[in-house]
N, C-alpha and C positions, 0 to 999 in steps of 0.2 A: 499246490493248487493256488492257483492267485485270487485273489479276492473276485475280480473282475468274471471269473469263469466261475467260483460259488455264486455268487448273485446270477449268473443269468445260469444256471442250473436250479439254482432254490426259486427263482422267477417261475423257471417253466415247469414245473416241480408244483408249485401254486396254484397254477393255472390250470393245469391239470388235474387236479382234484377240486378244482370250481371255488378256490382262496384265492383269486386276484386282489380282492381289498387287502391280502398281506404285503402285496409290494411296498409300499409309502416303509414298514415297519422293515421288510429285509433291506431296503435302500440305504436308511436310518442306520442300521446296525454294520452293514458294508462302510459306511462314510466312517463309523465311529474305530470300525477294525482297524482302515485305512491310516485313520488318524493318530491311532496308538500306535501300531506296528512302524509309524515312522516319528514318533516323535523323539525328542534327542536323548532322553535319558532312557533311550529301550537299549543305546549303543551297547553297554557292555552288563547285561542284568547281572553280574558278578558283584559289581560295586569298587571290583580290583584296583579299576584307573583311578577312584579317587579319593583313594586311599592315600594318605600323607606318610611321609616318614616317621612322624610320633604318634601315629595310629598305629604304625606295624608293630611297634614294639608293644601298645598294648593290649594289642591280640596275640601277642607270646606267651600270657599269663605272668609275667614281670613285671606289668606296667613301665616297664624304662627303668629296673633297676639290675 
């Protein structure tokens, strides 16, 4: 589901139970989803890519011996 189709179901979803004053707050929370879900360190939540070569060894339990 994309964000854009949650807001306008959580909209109409509002409206219809007679909460139109929640829009301004689901608007707010759509912009902020939007924001995260594209900002650059969401690219790989692993942490894998940036991980250095003297990191890996000590995540072996060796520390690099």
């Amino acid at each position: 589901m994309t964000i854009k189709t949650w807001l306008d179901t959580a909209i109409q979803d509002a409206e219809r139970r007679g909460l139109a004053s929640l829009r301004p707050m689901l608007e707010a929370l759509a912009r902020a989803t939007s924001a995260l879900r594209t900002a650059d360190w969401n690219a790989d939540a692993s942490g894998a890519s940036e991980m250095i070569a003297g990191e890996a060894a000590d995540h072996t339990g060796t520390n690099g011996r």
